[in-house]
KEKOL-366451 format. One line per 4 residues: number of its first residue (from 0); for each residue x, y, z of N, C-alpha, C. Coordinates in nm, 2 decimals. Atoms other than C-alpha are relative to their C-alpha. Layout:
<recs>
NUM> X Y Z X Y Z X Y Z; ...
</recs>
This chain:
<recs>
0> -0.12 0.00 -0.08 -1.29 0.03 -0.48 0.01 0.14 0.06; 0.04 -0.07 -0.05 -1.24 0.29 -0.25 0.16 0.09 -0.04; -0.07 -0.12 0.03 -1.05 0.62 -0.39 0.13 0.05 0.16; -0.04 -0.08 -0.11 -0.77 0.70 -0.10 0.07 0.15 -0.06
4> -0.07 -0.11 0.02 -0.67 1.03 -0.05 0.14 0.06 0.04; -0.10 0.00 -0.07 -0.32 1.13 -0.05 0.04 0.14 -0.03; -0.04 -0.14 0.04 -0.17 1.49 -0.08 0.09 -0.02 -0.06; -0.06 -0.06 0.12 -0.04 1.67 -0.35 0.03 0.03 0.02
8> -0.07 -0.10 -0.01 0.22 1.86 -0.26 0.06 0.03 -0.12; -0.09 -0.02 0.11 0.42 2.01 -0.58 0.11 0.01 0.09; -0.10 -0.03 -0.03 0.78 2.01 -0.46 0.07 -0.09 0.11; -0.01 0.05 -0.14 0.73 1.82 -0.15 0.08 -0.10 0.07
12> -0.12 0.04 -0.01 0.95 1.63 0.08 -0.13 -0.14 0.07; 0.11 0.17 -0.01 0.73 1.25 0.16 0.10 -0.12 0.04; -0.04 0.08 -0.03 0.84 0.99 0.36 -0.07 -0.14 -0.04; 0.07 0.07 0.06 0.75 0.63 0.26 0.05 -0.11 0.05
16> -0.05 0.15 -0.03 0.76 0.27 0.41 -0.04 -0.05 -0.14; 0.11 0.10 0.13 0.71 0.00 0.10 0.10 -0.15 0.07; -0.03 0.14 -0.04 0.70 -0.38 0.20 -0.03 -0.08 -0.11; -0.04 0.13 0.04 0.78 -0.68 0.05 -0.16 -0.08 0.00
20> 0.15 0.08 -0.06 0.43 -0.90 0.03 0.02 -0.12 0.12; -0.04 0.10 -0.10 0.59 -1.16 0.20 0.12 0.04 0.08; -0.06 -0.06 -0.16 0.75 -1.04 0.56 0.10 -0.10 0.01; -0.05 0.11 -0.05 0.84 -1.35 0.71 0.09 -0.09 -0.08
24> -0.04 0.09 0.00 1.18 -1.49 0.67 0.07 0.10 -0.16; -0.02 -0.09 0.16 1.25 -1.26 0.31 0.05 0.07 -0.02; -0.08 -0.08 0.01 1.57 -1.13 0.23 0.06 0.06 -0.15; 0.02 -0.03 0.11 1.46 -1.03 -0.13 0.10 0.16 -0.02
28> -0.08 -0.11 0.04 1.57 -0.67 -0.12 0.13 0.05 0.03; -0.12 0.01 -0.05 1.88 -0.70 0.05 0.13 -0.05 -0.08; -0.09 0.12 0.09 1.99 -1.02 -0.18 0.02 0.02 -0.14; 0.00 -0.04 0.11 1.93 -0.83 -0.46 0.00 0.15 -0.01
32> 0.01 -0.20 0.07 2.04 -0.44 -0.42 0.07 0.06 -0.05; -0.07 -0.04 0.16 2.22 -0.42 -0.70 -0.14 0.05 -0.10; 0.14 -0.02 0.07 1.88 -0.46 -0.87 -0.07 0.12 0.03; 0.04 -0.04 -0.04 1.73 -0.25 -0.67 0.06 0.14 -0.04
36> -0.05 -0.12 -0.01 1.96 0.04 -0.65 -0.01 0.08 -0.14; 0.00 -0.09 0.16 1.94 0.05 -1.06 -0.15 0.01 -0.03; 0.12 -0.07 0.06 1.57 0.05 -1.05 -0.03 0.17 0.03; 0.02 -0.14 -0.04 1.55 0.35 -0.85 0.05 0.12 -0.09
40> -0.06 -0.07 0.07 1.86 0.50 -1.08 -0.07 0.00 -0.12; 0.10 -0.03 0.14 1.65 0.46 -1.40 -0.12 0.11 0.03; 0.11 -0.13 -0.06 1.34 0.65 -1.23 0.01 0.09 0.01; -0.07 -0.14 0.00 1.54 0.89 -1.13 0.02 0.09 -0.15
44> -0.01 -0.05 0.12 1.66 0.97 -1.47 -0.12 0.05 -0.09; 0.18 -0.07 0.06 1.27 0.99 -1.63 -0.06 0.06 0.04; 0.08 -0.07 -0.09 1.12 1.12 -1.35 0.10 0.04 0.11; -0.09 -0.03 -0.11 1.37 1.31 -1.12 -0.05 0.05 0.10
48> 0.01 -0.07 -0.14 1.35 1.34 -0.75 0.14 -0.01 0.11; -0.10 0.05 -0.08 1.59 1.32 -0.47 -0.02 -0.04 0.10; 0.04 0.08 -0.11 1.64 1.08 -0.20 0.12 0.05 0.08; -0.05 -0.04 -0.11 1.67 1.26 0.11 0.10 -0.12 0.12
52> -0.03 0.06 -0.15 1.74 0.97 0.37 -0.07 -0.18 -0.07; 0.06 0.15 0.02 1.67 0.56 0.27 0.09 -0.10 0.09; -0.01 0.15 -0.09 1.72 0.25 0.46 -0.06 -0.13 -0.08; 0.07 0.10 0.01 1.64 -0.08 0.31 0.06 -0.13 0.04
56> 0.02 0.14 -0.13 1.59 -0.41 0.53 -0.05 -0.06 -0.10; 0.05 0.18 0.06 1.56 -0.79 0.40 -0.14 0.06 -0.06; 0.15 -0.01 0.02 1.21 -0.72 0.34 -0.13 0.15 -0.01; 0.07 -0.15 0.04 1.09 -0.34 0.33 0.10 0.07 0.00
60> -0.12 -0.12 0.01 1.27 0.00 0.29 -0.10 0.11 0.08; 0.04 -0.15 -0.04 1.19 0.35 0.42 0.05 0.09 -0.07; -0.05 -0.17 0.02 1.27 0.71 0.27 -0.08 0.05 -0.02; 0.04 -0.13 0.04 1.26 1.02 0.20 -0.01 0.06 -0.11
64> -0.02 -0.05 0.16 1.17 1.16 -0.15 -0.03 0.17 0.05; 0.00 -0.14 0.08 1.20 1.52 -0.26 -0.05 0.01 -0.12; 0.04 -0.03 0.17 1.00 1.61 -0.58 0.08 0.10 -0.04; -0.02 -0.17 0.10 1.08 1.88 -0.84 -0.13 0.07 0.04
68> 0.10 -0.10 -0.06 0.89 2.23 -0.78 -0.08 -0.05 -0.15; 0.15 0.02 0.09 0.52 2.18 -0.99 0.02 -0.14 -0.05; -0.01 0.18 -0.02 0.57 1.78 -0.92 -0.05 -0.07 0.11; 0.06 0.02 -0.10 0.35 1.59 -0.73 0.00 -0.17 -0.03
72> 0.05 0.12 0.05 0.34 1.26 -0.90 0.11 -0.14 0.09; -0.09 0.11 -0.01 0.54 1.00 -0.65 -0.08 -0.14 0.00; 0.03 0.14 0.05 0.27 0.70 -0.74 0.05 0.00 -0.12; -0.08 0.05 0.11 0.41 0.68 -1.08 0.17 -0.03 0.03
76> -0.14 0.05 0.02 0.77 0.68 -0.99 -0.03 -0.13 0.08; -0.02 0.12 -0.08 0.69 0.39 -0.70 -0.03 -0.13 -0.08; 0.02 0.13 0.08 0.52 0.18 -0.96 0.09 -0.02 -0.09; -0.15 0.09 0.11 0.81 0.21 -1.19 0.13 -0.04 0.07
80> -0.10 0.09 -0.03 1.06 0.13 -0.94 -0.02 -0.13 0.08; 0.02 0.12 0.00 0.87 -0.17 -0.80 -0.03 -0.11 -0.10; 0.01 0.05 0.14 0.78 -0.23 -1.14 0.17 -0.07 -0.07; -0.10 0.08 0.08 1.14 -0.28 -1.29 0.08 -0.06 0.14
84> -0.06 0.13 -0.03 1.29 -0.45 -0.98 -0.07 -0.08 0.04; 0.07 0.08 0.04 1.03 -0.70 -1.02 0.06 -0.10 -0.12; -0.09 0.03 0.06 1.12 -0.73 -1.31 0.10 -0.07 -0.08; -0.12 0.00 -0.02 1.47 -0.79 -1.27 0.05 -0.15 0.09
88> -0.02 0.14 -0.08 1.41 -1.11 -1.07 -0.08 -0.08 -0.06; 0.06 0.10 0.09 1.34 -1.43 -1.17 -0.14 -0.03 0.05; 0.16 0.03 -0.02 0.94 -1.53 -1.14 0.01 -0.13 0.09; -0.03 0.11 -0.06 0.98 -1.78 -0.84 -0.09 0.02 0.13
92> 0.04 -0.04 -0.23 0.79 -1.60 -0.51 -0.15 -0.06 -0.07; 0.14 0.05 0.01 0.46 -1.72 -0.43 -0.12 0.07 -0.09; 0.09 -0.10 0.03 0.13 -1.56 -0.57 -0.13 -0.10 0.03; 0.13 0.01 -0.04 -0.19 -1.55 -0.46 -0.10 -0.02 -0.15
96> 0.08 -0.01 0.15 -0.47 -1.63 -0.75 -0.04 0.07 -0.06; -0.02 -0.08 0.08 -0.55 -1.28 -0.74 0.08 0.07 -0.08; -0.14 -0.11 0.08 -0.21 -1.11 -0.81 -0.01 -0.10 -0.12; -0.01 0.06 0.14 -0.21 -1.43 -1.08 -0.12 0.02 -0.11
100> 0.11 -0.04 0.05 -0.55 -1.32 -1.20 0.04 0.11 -0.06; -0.07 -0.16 0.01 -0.42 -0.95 -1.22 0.10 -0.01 -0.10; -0.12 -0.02 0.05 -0.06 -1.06 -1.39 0.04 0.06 0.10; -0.06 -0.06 -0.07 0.07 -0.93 -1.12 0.13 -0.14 0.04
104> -0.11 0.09 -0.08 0.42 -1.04 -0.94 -0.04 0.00 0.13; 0.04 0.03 -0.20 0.40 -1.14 -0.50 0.13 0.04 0.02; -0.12 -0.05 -0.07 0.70 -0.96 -0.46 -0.07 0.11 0.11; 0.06 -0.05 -0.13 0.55 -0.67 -0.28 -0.13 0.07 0.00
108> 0.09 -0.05 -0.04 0.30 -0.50 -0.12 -0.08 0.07 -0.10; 0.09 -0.15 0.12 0.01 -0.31 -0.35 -0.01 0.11 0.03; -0.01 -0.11 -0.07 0.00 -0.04 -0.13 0.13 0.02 0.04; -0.12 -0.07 -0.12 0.27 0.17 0.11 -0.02 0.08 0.03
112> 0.00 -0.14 -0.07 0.25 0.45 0.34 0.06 0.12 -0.01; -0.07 -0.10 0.07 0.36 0.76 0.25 -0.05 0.11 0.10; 0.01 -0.12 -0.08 0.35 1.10 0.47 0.04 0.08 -0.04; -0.05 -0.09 0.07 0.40 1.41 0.37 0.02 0.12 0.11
116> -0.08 0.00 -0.09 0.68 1.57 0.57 -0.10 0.15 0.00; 0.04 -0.19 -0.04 0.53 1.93 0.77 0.08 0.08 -0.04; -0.07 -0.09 -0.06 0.83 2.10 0.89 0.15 -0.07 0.02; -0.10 0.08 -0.02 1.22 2.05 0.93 -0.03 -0.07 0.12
120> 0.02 0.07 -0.11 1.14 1.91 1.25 -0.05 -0.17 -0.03; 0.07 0.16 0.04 0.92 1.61 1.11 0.09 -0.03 -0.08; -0.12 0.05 0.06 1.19 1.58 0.85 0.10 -0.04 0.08; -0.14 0.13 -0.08 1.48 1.50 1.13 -0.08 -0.10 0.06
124> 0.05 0.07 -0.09 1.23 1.30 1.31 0.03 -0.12 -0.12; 0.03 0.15 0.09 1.17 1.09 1.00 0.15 -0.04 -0.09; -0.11 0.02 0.02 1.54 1.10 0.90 0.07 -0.11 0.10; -0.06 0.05 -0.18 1.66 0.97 1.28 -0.09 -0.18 -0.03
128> 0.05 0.14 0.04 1.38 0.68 1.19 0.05 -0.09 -0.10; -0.07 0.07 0.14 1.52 0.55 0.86 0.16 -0.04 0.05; -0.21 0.05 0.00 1.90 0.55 0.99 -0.07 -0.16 0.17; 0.02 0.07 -0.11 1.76 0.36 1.31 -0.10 -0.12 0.02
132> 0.08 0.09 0.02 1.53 0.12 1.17 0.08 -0.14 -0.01; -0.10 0.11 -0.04 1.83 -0.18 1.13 -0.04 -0.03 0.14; -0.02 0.04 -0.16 1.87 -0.15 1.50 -0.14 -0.02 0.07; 0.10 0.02 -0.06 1.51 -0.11 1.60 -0.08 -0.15 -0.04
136> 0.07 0.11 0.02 1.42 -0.46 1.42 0.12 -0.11 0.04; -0.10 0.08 -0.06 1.76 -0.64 1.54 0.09 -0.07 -0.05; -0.14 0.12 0.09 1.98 -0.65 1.23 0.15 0.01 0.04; -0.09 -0.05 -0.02 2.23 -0.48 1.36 -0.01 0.07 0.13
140> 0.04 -0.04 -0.12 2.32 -0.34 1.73 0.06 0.16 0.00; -0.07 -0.16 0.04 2.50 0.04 1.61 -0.09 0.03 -0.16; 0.03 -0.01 0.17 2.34 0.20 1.29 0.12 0.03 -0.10; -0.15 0.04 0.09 2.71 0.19 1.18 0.02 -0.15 -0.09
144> -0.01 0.16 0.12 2.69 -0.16 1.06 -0.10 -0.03 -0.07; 0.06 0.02 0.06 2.43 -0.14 0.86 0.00 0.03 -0.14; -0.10 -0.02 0.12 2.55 -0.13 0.51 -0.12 0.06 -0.09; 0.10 -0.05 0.09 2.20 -0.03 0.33 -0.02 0.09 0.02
148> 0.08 -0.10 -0.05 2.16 0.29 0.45 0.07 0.17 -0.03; -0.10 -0.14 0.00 2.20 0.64 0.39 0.08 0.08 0.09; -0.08 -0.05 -0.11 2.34 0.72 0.72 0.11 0.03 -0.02; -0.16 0.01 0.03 2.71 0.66 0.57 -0.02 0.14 -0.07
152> 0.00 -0.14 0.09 2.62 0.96 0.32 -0.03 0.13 0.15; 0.06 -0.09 -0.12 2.52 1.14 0.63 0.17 0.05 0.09; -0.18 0.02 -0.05 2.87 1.06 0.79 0.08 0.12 -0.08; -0.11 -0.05 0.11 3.06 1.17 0.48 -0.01 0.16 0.00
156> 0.03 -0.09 0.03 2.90 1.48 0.46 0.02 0.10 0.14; 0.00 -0.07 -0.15 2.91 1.59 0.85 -0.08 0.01 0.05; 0.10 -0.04 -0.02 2.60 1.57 0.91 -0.06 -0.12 0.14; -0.01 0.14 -0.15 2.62 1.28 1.24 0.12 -0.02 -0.02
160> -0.14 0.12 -0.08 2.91 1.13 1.42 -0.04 -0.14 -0.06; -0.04 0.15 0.05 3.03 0.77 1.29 -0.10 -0.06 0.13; 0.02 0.09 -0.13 2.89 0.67 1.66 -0.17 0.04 0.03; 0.15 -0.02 -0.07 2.54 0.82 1.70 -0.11 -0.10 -0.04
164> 0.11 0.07 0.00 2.25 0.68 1.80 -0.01 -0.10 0.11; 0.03 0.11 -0.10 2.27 0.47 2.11 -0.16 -0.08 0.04; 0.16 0.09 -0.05 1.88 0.48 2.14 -0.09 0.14 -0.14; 0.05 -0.08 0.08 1.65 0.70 1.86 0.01 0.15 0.01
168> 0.05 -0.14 -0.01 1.62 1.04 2.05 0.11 0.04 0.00; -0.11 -0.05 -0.04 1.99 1.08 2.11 0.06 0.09 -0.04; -0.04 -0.12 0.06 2.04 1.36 1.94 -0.01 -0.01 -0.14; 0.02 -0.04 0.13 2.00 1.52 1.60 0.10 -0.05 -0.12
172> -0.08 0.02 0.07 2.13 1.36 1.32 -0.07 0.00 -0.15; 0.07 -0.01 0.12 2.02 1.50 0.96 -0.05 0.13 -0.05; 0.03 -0.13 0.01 1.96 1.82 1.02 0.09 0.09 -0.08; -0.11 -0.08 0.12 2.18 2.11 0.79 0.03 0.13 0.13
</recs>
């Protein structure tokens, strides 16, 4: 199997899509983010990082993680929080004969993308993406009504207007 290479940053700030295995039609994480929200809270606790910026949609999420300084390890936290809200749901989604070969659950994806942020700059870019991902797939037509999202903490804090965002570039929202 083929070794990918991902950087190490100790401290680092890493953006990350993770999907659902099944796309189409699957409003698994949404219907359950209660679940959700306490897997992440347990990981947190064992392994602490902070979540800069998240979004999660019916079927995948996005954020931002922050490590601890001389911390590099965000595959172990993603396996334990896909691992306990797994879980946390009853054994009913499809599976493939591998993943049933494996023991595995078909909840999601075995991989995810992960980037590891340069500069504040790529950090608002990849902030401005997460609050605007609702509207760019057509759950919502304002990133105000999108109730999963860190945007609201963004609000609270002063850090965007209640109203931004007409279109992705419209100005900075996330920055300090």
């Amino acid at each position: 199997m083929v070794e990918y290479r991902r950087p190490k940053i100790t401290g680092g700030s890493y953006f990350f899509t993770v999907n659902c295995a099944e796309r189409r039609g699957n409003r698994t994480l949404t219907e359950n983010i209660d679940l959700l929200r306490q897997s992440f809270s347990k990981v947190k606790r064992s392994h602490p990082f902070s979540i800069d910026a998240i979004v999660v949609l019916p079927e995948h999420l996005h954020c931002i993680f922050t490590l601890p300084h001389g911390d590099a390890d965000f595959k172990t936290r993603w396996a334990l929080i896909k691992a306990g809200f797994s879980r946390a749901l009853p054994a009913t989604e499809r599976r493939s004969s591998s993943r049933i070969n494996r023991g595995e659950r078909g909840i999601w994806q075995r991989r995810y993308w992960e980037h590891l942020l340069r500069d504040e700059v790529d950090f608002e870019r990849h902030v401005e993406y997460i609050h605007w991902n609702p509207v760019k797939h057509g759950w919502v037509e304002q990133v105000k009504a999108w109730p999963y999202s860190s945007f609201h903490d963004y609000v609270r804090k002063g850090l965007c207007p209640e109203d931004w965002a007409s279109e992705p570039s419209s100005g900075v929202c996330g920055g300090e």
